[in-house]
SELODO-752140 format. One line per field, with one value per residue: residue in three letters; x, y, z of N, C-alpha, C in turn. Coordinates in nm, 4 decimals. Example, Ala and Ser with C-alpha at 12.3 -4.5 7.8 and 13.67 -1.06 7.14 Angstrom:
# SELODO-752140
type = c(ALA,SER)
nxx = c(1.3190,1.2850)
nyy = c(-0.5690,-0.2250)
nzz = c(0.7800,0.7080)
caxx = c(1.2300,1.3670)
cayy = c(-0.4500,-0.1060)
cazz = c(0.7800,0.7140)
cxx = c(1.3200,1.2900)
cyy = c(-0.3300,0.0030)
czz = c(0.7800,0.7870)
END
This chain:
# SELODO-752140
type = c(UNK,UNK,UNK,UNK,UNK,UNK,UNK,UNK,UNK,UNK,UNK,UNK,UNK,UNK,UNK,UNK,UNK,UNK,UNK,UNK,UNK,UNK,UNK,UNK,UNK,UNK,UNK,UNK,UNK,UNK,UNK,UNK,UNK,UNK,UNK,UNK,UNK,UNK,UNK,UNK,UNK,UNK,UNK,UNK,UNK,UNK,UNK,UNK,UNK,UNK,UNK,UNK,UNK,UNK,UNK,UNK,UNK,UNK,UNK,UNK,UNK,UNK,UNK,UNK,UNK,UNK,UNK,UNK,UNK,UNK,UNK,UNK,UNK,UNK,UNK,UNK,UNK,UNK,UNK,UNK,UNK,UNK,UNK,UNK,UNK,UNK,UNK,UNK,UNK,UNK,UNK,UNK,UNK,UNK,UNK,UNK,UNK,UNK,UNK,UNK,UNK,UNK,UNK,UNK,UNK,UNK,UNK,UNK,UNK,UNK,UNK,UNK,UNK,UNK,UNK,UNK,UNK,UNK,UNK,UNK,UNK,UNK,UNK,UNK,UNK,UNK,UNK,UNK,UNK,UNK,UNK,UNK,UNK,UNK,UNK,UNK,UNK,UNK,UNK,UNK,UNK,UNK,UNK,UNK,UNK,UNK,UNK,UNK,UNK,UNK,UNK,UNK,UNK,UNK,UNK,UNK,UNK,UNK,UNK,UNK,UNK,UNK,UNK,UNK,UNK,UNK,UNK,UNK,UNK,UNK,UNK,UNK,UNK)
nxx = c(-0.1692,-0.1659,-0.0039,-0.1746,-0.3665,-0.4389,-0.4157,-0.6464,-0.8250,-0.8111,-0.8282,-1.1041,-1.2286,-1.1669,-1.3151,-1.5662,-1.5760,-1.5579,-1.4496,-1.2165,-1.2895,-1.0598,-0.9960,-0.9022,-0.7363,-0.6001,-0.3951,-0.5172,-0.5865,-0.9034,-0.7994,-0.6528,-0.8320,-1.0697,-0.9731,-0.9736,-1.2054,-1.3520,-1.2126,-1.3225,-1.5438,-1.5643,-1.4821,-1.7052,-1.8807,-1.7594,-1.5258,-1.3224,-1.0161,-0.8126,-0.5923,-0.4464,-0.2633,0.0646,0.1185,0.4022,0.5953,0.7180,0.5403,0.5790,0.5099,0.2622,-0.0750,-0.2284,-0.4392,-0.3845,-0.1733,-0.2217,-0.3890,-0.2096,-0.0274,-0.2065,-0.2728,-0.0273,-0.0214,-0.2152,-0.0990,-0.0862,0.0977,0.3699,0.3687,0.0694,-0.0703,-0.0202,-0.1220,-0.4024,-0.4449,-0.3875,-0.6284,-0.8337,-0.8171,-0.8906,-1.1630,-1.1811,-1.1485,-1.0480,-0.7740,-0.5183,-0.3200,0.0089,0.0303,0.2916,0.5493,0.9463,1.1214,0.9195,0.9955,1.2318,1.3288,1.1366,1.2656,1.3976,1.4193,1.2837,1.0412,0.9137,0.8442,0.6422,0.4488,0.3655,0.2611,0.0677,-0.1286,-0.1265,-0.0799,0.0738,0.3138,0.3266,0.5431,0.6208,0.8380,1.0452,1.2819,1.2756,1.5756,1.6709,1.6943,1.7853,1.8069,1.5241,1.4010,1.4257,1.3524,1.0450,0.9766,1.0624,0.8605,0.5860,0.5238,0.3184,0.5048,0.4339,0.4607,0.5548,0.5003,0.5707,0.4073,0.5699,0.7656,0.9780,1.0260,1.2446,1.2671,1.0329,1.0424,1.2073,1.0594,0.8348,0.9156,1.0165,0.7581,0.5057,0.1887)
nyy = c(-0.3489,-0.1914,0.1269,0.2591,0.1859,0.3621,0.6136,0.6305,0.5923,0.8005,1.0212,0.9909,1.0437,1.3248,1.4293,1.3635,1.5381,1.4349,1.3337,1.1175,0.8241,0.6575,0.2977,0.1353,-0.1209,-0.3549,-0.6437,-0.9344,-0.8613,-0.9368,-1.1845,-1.3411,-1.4739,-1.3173,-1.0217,-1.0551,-1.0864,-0.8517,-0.6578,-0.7090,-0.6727,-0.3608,-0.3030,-0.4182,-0.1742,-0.0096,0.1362,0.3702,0.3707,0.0812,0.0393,-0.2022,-0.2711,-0.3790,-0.5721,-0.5008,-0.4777,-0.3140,-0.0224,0.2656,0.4875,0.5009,0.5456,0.5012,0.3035,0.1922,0.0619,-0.1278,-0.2724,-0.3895,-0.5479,-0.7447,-0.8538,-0.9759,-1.1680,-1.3509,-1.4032,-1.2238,-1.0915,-0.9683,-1.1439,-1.2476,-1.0300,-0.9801,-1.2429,-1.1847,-0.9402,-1.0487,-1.2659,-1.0578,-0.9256,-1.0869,-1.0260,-0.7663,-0.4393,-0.1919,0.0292,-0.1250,-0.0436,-0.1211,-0.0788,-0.0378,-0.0930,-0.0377,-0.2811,-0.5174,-0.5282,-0.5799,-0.8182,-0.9565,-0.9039,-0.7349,-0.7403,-0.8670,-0.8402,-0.6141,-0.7686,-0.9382,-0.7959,-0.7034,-0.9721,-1.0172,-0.8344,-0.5823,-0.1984,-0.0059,0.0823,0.2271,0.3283,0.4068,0.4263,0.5167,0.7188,0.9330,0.9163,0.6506,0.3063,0.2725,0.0479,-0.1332,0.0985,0.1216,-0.1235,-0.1158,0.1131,-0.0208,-0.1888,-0.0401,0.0317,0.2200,0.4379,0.5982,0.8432,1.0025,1.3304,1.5354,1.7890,1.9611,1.9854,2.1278,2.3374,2.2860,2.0012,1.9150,1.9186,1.6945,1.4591,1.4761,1.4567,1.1715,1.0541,0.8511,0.7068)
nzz = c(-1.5202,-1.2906,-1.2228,-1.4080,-1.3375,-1.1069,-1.2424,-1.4084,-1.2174,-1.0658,-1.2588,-1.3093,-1.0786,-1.1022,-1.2663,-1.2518,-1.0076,-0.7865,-0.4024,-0.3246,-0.2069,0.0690,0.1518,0.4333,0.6147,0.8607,0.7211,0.8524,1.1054,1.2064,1.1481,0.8657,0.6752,0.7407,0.7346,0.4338,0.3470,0.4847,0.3290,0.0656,0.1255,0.1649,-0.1330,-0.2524,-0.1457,-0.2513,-0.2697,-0.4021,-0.3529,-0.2700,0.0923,0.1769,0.4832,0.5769,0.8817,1.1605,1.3594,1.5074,1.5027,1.4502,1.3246,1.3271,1.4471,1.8061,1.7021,1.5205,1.5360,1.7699,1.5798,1.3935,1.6067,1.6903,1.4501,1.3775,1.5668,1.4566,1.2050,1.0029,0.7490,0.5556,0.3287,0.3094,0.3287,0.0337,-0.0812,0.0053,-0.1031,-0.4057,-0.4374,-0.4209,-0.6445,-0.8414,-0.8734,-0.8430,-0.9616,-0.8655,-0.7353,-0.5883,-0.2704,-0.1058,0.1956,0.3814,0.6289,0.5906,0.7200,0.6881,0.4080,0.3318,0.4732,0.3108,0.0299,-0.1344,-0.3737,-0.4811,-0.3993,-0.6025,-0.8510,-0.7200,-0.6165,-0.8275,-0.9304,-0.7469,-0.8421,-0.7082,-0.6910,-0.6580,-0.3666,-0.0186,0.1516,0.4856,0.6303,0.4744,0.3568,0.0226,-0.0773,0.0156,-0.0784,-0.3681,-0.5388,-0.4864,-0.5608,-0.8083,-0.9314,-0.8588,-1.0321,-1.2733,-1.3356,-1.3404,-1.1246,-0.8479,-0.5944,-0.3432,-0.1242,0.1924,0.3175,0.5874,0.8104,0.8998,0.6498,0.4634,0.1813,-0.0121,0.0643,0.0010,-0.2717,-0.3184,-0.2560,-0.3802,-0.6090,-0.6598,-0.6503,-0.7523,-0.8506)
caxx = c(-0.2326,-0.0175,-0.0138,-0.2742,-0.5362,-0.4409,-0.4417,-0.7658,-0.9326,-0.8400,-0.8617,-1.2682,-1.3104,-1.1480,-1.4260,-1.6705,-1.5523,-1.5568,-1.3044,-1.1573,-1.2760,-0.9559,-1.0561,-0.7648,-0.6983,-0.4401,-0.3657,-0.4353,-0.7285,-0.9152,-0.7951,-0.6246,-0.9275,-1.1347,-0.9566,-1.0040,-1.4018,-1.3340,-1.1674,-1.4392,-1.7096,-1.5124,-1.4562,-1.8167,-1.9392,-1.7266,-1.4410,-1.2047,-0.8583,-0.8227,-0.5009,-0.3516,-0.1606,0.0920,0.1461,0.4795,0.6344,0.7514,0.4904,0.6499,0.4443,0.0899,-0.1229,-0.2815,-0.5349,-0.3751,-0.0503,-0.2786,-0.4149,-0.0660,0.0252,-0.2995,-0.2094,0.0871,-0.0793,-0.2966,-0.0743,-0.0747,0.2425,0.3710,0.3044,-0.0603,-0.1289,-0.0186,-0.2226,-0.5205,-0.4312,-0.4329,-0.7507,-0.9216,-0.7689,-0.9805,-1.2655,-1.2365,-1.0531,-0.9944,-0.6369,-0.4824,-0.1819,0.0641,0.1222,0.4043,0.7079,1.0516,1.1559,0.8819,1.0157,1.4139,1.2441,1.0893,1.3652,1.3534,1.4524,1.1988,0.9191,0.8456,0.7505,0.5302,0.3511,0.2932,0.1772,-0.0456,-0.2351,-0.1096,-0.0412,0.1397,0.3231,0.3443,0.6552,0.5787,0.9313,1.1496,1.2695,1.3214,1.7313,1.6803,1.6481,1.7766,1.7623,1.3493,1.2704,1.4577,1.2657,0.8847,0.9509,1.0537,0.7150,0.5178,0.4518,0.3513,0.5459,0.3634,0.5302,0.5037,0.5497,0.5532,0.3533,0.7199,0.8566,1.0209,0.9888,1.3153,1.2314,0.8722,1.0432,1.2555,1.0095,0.7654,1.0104,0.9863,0.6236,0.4261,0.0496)
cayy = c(-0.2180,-0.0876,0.2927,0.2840,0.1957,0.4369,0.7043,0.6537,0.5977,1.0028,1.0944,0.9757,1.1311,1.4456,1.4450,1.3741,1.5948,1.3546,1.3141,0.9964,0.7350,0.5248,0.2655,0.0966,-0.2154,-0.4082,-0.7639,-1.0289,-0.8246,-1.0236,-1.2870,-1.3016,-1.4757,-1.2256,-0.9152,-1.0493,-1.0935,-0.7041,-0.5934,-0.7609,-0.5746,-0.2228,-0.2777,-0.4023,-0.0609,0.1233,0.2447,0.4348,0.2899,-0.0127,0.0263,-0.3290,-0.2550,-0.5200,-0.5823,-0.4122,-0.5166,-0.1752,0.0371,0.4340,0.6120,0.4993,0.6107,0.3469,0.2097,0.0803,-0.0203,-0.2207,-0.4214,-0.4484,-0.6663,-0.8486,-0.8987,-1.0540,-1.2911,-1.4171,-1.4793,-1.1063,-1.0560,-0.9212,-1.2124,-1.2864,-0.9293,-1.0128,-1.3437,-1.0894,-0.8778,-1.1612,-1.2778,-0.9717,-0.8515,-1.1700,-0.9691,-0.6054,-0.3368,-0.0731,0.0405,-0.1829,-0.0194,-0.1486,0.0430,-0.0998,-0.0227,-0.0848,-0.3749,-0.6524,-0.5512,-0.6115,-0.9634,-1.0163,-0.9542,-0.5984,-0.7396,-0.9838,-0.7460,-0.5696,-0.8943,-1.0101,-0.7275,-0.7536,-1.0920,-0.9912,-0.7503,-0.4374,-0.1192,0.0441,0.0632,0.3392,0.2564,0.4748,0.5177,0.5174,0.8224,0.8765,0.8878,0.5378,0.1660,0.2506,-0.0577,-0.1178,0.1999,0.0997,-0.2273,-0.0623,0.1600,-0.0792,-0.2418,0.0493,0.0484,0.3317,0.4832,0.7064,0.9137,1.0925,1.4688,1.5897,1.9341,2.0634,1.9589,2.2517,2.3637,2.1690,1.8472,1.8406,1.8938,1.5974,1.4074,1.4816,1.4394,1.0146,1.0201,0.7918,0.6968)
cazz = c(-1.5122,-1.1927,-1.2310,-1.5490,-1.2823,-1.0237,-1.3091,-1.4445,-1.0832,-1.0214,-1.3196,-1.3255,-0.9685,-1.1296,-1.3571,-1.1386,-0.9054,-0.5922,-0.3088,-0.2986,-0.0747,0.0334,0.2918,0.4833,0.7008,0.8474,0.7422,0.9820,1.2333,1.3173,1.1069,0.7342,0.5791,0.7666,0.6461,0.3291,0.3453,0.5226,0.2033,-0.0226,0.1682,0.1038,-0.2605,-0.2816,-0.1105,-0.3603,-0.2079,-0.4721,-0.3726,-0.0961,0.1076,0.2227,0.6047,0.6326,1.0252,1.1829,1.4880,1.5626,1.4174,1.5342,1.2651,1.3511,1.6485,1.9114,1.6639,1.3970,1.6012,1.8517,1.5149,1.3921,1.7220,1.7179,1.3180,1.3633,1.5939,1.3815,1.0579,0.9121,0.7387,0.4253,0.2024,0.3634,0.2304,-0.1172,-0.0813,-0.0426,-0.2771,-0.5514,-0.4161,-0.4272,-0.7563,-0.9488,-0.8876,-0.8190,-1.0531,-0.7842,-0.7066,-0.4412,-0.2218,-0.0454,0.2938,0.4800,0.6789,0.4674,0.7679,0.6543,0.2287,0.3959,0.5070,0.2082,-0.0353,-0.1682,-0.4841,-0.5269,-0.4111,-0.7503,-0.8818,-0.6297,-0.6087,-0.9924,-0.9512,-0.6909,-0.8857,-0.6538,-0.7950,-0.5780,-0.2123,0.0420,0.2869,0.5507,0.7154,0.3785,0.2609,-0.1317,-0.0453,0.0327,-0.1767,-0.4589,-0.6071,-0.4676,-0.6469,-0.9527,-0.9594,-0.8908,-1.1768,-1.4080,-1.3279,-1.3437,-1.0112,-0.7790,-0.4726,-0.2445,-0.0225,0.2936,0.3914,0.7320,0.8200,0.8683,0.5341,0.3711,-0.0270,-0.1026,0.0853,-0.0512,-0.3970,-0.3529,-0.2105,-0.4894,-0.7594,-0.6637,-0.6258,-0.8530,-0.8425)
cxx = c(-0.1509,-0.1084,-0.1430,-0.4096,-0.5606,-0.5142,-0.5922,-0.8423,-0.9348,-0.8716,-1.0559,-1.3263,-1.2909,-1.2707,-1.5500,-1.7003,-1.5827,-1.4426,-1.2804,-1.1986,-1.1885,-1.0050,-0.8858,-0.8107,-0.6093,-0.4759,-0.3870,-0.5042,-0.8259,-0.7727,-0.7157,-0.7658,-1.0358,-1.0919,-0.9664,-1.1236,-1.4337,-1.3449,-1.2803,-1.5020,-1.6446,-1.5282,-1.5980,-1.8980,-1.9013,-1.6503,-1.3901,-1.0745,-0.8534,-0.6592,-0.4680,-0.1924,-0.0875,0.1598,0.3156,0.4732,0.6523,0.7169,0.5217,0.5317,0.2929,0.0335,-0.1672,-0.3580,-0.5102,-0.2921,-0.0952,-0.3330,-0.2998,-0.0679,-0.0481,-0.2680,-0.1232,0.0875,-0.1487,-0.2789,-0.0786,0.0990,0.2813,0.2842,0.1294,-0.1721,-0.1068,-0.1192,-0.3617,-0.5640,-0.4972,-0.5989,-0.8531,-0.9337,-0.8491,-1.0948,-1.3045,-1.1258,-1.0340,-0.8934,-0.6296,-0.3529,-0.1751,0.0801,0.1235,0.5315,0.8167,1.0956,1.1102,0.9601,1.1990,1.3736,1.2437,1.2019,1.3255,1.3951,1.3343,1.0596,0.8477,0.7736,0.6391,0.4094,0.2543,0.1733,0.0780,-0.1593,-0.1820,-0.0232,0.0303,0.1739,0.3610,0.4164,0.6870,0.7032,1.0907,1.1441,1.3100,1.4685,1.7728,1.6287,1.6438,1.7076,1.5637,1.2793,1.2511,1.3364,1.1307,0.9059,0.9735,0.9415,0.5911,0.4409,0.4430,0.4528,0.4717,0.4229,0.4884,0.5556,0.4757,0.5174,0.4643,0.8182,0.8616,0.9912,1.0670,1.3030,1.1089,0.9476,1.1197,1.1709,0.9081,0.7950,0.9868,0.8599,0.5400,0.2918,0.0145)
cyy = c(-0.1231,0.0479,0.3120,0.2952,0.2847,0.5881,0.7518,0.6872,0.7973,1.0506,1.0929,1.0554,1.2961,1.5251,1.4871,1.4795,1.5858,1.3529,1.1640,0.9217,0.6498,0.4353,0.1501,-0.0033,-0.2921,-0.5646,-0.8189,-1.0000,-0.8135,-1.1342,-1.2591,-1.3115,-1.3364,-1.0998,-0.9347,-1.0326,-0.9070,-0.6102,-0.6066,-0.6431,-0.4490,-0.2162,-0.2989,-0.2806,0.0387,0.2297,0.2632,0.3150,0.2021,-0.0039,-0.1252,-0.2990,-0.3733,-0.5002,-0.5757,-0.4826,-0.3679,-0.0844,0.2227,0.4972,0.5959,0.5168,0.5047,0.2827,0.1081,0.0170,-0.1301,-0.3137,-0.4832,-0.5806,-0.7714,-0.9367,-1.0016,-1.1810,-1.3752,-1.4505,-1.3763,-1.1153,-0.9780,-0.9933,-1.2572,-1.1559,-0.9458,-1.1013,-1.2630,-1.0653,-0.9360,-1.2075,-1.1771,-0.9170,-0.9391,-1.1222,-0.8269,-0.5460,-0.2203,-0.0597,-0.0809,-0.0755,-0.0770,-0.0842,-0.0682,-0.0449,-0.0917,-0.2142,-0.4824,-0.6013,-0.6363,-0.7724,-0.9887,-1.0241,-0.8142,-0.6458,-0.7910,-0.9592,-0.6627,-0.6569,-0.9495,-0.9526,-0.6766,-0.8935,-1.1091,-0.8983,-0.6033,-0.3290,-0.0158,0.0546,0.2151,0.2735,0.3700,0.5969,0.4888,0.6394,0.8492,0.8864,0.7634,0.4550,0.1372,0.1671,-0.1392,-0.0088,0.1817,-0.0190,-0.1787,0.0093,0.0991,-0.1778,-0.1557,0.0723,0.1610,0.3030,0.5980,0.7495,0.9644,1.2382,1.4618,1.7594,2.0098,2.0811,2.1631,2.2381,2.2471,2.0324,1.8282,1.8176,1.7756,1.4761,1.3581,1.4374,1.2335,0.9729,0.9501,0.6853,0.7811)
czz = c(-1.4265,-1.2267,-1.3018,-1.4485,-1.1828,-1.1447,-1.3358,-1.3378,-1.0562,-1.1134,-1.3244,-1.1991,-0.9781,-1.1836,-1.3553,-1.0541,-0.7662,-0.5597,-0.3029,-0.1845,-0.0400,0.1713,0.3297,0.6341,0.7420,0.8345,0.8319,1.0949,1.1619,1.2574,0.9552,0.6609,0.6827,0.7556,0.4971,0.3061,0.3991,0.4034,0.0703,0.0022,0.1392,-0.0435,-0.3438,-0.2334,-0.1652,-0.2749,-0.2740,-0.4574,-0.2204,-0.0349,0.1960,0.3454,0.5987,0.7444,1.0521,1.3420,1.6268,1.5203,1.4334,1.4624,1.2373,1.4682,1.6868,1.8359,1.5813,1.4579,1.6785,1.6949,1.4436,1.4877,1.7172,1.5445,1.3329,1.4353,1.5603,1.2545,0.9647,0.8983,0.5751,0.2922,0.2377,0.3141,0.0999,-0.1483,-0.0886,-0.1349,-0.4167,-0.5599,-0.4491,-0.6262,-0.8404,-0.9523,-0.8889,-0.9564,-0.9944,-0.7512,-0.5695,-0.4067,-0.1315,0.0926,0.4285,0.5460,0.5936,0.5740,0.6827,0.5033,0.2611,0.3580,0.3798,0.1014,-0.0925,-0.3460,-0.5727,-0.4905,-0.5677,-0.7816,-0.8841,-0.6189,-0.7163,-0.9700,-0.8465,-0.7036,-0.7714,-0.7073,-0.7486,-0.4092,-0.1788,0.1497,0.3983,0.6313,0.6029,0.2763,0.1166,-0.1903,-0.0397,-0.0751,-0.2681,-0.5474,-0.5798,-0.5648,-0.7754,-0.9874,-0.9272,-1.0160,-1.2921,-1.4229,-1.3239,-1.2387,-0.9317,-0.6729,-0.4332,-0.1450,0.0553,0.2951,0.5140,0.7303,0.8186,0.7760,0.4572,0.2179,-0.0303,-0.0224,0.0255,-0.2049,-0.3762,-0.3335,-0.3128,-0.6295,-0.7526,-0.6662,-0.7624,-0.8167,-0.7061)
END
């Protein structure tokens, strides 16, 4: 599904004309199986799109709340693949977008090659890499799009026209 399910999900709240509920946690706080039972309870309360944090050693572009469950994350067995493990888990029962949102270090780790894949076979439909700009990873971007996977990007309040347009120009789900 990938993209197909992101699509539809806005397009039905277009329709609707609701705002998006996205609800977001990090891997691994408290616990993995207990962000999973977390994630459950969101997708059973009908959240729109679930985002999947995976825990960051050196988190720069999050404020004290999430960075403090980062650390505690990573103590407790949050990691990239422990969010995929989720993911999969969750994905046998829900049909709500999953995303990815990670820093590009743990994908390095993981194998940037061998990420597309995974994230196929974990039912997730797209990643948001928080501190990778769309100049970077070639070869990562090449491989999400030939899986129809999103990328989500960031702008900064100070982004100019032509950085938002380049920025925008990679953007998918």
């Amino acid at each position: 599904m990938t993209l197909a399910r992101i699509e539809a999900r806005f397009k039905n709240l277009a329709e609707t004309q609701r705002t998006a509920l996205v609800g977001f946690l990090t891997t691994g706080d408290p616990s993995v199986e207990d962000s999973y039972q977390c994630a459950k309870a969101l997708l059973e309360a009908g959240v729109d799109v679930l985002e999947l944090g995976v825990p960051f050693s050196d988190p720069t572009a999050d404020g004290p709340v999430i960075a403090a469950a980062s650390y505690r994350a990573i103590q407790n067995g949050g990691s990239l693949k422990a969010a995929l493990d989720v993911a999969r888990r969750l994905r046998a029962d829900f049909d709500a977008p999953i995303v990815l949102f990670t820093y590009y270090n743990p994908i390095v780790a993981f194998g940037e090659q061998a990420l597309p894949g995974a994230l196929v076979d974990a039912g997730v439909d797209a990643v948001l890499v928080v501190d990778l700009p769309p100049e970077e990873a070639p070869l990562l971007r090449q491989g999400l799009r030939e899986r129809d996977l999103g990328v989500v990007p960031l702008l900064t309040p100070t982004s100019g026209s032509v950085r938002e347009q380049a920025v925008l120009a990679d953007a998918r789900g």
